[in-house]
TIMARTI-477043 format. One line per field, with one value per residue (C-alpha): residue in three letters; residue number from 0; x, y, z. Coordinates in steps of 0.05 Angstrom, whole numbers, m for minus. Layout:
N
residuo <- c(ALA / ...)
num <- c(NUM / ...)
east <- c(X / ...)
north <- c(Y / ...)
up <- c(Z / ...)
//
This chain:
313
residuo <- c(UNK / UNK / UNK / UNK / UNK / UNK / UNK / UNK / UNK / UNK / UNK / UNK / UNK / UNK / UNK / UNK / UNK / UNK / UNK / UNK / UNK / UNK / UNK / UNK / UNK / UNK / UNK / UNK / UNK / UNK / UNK / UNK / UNK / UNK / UNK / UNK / UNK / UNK / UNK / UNK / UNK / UNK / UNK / UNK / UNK / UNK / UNK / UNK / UNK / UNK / UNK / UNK / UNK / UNK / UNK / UNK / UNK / UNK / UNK / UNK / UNK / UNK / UNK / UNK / UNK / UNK / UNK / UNK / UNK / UNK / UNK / UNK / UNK / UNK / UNK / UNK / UNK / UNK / UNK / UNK / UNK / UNK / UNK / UNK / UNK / UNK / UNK / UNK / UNK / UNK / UNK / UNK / UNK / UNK / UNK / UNK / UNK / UNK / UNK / UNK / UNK / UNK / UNK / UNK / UNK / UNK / UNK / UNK / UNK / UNK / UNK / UNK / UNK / UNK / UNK / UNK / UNK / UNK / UNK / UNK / UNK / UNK / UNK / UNK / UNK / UNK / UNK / UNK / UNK / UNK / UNK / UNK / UNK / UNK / UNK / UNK / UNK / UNK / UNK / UNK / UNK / UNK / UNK / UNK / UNK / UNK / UNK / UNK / UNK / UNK / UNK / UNK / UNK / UNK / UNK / UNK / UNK / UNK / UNK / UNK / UNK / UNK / UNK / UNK / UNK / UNK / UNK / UNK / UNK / UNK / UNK / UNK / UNK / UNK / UNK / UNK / UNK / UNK / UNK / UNK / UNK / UNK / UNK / UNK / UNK / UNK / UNK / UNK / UNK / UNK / UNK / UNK / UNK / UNK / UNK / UNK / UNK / UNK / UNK / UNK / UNK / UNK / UNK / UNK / UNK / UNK / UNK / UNK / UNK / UNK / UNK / UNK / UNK / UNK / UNK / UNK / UNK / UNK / UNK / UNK / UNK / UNK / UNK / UNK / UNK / UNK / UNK / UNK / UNK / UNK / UNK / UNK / UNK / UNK / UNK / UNK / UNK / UNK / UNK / UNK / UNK / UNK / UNK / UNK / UNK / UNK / UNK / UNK / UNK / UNK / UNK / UNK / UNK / UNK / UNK / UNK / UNK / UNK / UNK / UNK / UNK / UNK / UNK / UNK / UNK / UNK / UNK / UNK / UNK / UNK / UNK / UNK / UNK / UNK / UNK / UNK / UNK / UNK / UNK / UNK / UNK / UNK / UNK / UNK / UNK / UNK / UNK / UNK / UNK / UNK / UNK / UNK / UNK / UNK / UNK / UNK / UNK / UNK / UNK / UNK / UNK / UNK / UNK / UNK / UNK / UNK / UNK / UNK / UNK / UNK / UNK / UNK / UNK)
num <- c(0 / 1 / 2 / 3 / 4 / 5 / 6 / 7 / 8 / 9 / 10 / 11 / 12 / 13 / 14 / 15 / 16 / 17 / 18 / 19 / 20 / 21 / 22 / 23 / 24 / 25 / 26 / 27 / 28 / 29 / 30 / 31 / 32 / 33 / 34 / 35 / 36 / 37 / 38 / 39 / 40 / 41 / 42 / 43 / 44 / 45 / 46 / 47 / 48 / 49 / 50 / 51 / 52 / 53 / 54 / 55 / 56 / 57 / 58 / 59 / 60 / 61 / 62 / 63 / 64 / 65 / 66 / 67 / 68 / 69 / 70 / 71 / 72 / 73 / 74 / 75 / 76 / 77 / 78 / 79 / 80 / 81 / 82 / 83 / 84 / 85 / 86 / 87 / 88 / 89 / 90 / 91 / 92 / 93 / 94 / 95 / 96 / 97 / 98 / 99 / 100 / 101 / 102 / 103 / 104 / 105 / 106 / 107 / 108 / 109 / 110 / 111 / 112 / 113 / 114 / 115 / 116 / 117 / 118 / 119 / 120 / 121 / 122 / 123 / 124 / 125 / 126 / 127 / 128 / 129 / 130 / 131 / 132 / 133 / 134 / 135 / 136 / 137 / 138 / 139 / 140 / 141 / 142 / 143 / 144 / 145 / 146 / 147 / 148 / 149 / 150 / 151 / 152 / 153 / 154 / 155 / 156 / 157 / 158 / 159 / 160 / 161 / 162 / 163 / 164 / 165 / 166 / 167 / 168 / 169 / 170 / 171 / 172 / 173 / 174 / 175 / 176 / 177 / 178 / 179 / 180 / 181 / 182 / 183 / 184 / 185 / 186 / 187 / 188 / 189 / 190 / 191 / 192 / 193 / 194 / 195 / 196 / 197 / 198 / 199 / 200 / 201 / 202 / 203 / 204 / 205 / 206 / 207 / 208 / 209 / 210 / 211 / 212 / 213 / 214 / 215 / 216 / 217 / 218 / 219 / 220 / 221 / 222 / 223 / 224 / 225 / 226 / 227 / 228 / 229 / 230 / 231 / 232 / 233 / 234 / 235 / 236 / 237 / 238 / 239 / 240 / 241 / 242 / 243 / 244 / 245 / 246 / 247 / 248 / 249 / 250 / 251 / 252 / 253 / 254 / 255 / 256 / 257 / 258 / 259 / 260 / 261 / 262 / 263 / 264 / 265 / 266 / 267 / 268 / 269 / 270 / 271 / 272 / 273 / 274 / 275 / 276 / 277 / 278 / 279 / 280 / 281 / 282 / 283 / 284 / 285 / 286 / 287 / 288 / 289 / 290 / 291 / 292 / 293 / 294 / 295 / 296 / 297 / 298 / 299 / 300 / 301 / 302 / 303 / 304 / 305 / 306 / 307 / 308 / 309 / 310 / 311 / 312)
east <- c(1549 / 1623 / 1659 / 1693 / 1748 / 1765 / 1820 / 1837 / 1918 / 1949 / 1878 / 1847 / 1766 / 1729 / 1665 / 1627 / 1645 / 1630 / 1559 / 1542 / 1560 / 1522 / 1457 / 1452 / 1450 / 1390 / 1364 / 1361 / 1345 / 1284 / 1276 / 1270 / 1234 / 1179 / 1171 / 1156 / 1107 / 1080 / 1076 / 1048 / 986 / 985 / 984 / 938 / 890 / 914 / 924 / 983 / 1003 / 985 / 1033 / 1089 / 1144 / 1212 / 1231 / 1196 / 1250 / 1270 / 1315 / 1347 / 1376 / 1446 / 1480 / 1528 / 1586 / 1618 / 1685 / 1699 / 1765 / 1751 / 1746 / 1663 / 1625 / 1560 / 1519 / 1462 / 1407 / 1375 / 1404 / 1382 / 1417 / 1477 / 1486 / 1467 / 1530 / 1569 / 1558 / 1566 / 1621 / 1662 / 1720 / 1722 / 1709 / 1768 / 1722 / 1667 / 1637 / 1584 / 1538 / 1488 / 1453 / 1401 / 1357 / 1299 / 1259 / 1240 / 1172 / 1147 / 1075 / 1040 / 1057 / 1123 / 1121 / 1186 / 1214 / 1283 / 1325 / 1377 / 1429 / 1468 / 1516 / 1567 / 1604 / 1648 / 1709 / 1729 / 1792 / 1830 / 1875 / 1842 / 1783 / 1767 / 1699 / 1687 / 1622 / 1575 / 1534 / 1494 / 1523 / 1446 / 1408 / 1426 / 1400 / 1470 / 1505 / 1493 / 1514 / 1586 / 1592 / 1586 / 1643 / 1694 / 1676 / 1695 / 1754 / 1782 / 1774 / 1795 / 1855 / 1921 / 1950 / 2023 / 2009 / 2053 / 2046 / 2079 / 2131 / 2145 / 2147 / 2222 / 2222 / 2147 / 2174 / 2240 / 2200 / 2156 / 2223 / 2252 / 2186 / 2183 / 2265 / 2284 / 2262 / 2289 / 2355 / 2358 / 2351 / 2399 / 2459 / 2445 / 2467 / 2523 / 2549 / 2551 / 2605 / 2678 / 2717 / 2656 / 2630 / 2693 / 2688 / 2616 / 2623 / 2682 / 2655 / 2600 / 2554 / 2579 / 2518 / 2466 / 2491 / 2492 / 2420 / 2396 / 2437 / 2398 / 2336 / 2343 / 2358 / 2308 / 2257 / 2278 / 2258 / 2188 / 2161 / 2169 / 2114 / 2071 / 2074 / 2077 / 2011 / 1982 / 2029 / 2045 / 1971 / 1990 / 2062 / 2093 / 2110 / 2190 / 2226 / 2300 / 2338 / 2413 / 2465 / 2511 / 2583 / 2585 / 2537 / 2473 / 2406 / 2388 / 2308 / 2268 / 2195 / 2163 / 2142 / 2119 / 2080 / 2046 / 2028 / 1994 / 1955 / 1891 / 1866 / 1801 / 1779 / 1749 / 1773 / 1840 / 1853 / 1784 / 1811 / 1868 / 1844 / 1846 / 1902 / 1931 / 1891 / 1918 / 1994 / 1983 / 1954 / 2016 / 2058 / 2018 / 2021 / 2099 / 2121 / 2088 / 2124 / 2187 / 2192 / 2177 / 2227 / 2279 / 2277 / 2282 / 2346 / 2371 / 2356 / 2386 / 2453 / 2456 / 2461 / 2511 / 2548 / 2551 / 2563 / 2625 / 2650 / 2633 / 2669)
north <- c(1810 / 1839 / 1822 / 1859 / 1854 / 1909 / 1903 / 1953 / 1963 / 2013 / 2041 / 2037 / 2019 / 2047 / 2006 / 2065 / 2053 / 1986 / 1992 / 2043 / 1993 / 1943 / 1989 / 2013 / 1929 / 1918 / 1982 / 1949 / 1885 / 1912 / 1962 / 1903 / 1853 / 1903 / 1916 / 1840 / 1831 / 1898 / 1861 / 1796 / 1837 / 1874 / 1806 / 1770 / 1799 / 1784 / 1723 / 1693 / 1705 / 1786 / 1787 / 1841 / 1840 / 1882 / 1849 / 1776 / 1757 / 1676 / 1684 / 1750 / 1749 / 1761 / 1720 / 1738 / 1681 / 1717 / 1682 / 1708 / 1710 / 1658 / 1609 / 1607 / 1623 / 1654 / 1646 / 1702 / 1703 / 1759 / 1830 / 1869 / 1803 / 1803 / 1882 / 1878 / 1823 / 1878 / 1934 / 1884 / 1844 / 1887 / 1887 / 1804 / 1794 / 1757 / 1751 / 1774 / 1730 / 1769 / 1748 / 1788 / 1755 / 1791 / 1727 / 1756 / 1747 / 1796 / 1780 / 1814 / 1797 / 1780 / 1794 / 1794 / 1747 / 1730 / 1715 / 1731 / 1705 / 1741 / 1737 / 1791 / 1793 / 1828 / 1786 / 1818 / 1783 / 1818 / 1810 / 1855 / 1863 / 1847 / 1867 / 1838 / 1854 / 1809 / 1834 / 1795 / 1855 / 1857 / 1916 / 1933 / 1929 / 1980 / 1955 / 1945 / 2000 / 2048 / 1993 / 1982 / 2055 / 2063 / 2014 / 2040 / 2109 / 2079 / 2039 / 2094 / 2148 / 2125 / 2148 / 2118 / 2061 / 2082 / 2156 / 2207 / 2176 / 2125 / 2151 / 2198 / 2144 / 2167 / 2246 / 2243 / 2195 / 2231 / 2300 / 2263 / 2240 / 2310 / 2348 / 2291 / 2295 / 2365 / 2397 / 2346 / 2349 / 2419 / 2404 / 2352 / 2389 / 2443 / 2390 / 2381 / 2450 / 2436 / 2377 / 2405 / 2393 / 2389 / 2452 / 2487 / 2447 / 2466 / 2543 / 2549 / 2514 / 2554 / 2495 / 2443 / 2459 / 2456 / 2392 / 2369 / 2386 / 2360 / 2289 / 2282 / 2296 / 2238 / 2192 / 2210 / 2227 / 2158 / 2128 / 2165 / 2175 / 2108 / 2074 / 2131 / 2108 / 2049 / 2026 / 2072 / 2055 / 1981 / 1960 / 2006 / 1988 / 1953 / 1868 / 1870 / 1815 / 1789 / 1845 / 1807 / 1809 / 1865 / 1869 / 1831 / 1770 / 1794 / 1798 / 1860 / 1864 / 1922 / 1939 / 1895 / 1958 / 1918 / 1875 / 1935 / 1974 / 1910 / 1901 / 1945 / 1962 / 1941 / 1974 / 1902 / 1858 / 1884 / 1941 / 1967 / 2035 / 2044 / 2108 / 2130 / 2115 / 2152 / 2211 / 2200 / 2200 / 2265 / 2307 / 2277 / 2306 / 2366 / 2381 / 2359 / 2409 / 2463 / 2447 / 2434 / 2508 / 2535 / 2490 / 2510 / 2577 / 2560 / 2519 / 2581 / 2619 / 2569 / 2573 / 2652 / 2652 / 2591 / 2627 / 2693 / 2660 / 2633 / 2705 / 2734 / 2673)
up <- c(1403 / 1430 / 1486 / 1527 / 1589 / 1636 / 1688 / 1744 / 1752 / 1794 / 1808 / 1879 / 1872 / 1939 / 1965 / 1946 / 1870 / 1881 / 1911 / 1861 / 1809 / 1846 / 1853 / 1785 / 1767 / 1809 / 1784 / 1715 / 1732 / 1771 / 1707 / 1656 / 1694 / 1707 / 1635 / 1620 / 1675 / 1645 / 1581 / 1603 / 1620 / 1560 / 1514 / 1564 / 1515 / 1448 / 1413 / 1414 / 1341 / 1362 / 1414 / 1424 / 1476 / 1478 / 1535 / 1556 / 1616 / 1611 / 1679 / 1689 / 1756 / 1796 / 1824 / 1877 / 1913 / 1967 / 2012 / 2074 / 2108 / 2153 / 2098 / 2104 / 2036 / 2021 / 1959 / 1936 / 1893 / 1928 / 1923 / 1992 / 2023 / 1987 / 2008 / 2081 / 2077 / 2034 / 2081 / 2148 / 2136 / 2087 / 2132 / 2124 / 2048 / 2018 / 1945 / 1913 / 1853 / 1808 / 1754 / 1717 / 1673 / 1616 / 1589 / 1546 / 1484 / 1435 / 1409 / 1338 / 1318 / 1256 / 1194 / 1212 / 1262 / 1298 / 1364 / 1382 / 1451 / 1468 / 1520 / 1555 / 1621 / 1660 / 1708 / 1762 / 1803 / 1862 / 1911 / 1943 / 1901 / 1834 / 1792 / 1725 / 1694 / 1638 / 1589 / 1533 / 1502 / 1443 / 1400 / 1373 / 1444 / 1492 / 1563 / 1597 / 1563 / 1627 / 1676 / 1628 / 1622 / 1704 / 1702 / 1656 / 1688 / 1761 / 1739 / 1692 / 1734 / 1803 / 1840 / 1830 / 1876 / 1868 / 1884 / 1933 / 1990 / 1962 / 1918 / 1970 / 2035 / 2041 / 2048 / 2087 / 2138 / 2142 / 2158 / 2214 / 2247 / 2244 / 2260 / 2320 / 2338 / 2337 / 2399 / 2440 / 2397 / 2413 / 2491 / 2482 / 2437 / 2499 / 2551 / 2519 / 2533 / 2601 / 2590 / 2590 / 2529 / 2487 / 2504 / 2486 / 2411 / 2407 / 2426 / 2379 / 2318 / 2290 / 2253 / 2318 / 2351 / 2300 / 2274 / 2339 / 2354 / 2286 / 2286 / 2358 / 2330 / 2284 / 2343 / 2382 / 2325 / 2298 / 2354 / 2358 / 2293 / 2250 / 2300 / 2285 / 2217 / 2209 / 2222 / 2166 / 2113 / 2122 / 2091 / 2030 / 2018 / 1969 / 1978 / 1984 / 1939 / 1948 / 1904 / 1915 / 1965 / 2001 / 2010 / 2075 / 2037 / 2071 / 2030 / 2005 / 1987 / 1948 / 1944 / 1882 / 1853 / 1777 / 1812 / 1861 / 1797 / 1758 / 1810 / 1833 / 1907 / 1927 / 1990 / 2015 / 2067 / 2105 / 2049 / 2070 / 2104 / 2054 / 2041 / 2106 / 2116 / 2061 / 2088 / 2159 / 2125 / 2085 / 2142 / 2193 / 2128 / 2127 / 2196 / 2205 / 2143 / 2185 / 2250 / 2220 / 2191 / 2272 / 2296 / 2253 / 2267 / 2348 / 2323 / 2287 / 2351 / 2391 / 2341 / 2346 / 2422 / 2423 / 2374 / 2416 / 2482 / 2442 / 2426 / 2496 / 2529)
//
């Protein structure tokens, strides 16, 4: 007999992994407990000192406690229940609670007559931001071993929770903003030409205008593009934690980045379209690089005819 512990960190666990984890269980159980009824018929006919079993089941079942985010709580003993709940409600699972038990004797007959029980279970404890998978094998009997393998396979293999997106939340929301800002800060630096005084600084100064047209694309990209945003990467984010104080005594507060990468991401409950939304965030990124690259060459368009009009006049 070992035991064995295996915790997700910094690893994001889709619902897919989960029912295919999930499946595979019932799979087994169904395997196994088909095999002793199988058996039972096979020894109805034999005495019972004559009587062979690999696998009599004494209670193999799982058990399933699910809490919901409004504070309700379901308790399964049937599997097809417990997944039409899983696939239904994902969206409002808070925990998931998972016991699969193995209870079984091995029956040898005469002359070497012995019967064995033996014990074996994986149980599974599941919140959005946690998964811990404790395991009771038998190192000699091999029934589980494609269920634990599934399951260092998922956990092991998933994605990373502190991936680009995040490490890169700075220069992809500051290339939204300019992809967002710098057509109207174009249009606007223009306007200015038209204001006396100013346009005589901006035809005379050769980099006025385009830092003109690209501080205004900031504002006005500023203004645009964070909103756009926001609503895909605040479920991903780090927590922020109090980091000290500023010059002028205010609190200054940085993302808890030890804690985000101890912790794993379980697409259940509110973190559910997490990887949508880091889908969503790379194609805006995608899309904004390519705009960005057109719009700069309008702004260096732009420049070369300021700059002329400001030899001509």
């Amino acid at each position: 007999m070992y035991n064995d512990t295996i915790k997700a960190e910094n690893k994001i666990i889709s619902s897919e992994d989960l029912t295919q984890i999930f499946q595979l269980m019932n799979e087994t159980l169904k395997k196994y407990k088909k095999i002793s009824e199988q058996e039972e018929i096979q020894n109805r006919r034999l005495e019972y000192n004559y009587q062979k079993y690999t696998f009599k089941d004494q209670g193999s079942k799982i058990n399933v406690t699910v809490d919901f985010t409004d504070n309700t709580s379901v308790s399964f003993d049937n599997f097809e229940n417990f997944m039409g709940i899983f696939y239904g409600r994902i969206s409002e699972i808070k925990m998931i609670d998972l016991y699969f038990y193995l209870r079984y004797d091995v029956v040898m007959p005469e002359p070497y007559r012995k019967n064995d029980y033996c014990s074996q279970d994986i149980h599974m404890f599941i919140k959005n931001d946690k998964l811990e998978i404790e395991t009771r094998l038998k190192s000699d009997d091999h029934k589980l071993d494609d269920v634990y393998n599934l399951i260092k396979d998922k956990v092991l293999n998933a994605p990373e929770k502190y991936d680009d997106v995040i490490k890169n939340n700075g220069k992809i929301t500051n290339t939204v903003i300019l992809s967002a800002g710098l057509i109207p800060g174009i249009i606007l630096a223009l306007l200015l030409l038209f204001i006396p005084k100013v346009n005589t600084i901006m035809l005379n100064g050769y980099v006025v205008y385009p830092i003109a047209a690209i501080i205004f694309a900031y504002i006005v990209g500023g203004i645009i593009a964070p909103t756009k945003l926001d609503r895909y990467y605040n479920p991903i984010m780090p927590e922020k934690i109090h980091a000290g104080y500023d010059s002028d005594n205010r609190r200054i507060y940085k993302d808890d980045l030890n804690t985000f990468v101890g912790t794993s991401e379980i697409l259940i409950g509110n973190k559910v379209n997490n990887l949508d939304n880091r889908r969503i965030i790379r194609q805006e990124y995608e899309k904004a690089k390519s705009l960005v690259k057109k719009e700069l060459i309008v702004l260096l368009l732009v420049t070369v005819a300021v700059i002329v009009a400001g030899i001509v006049l």
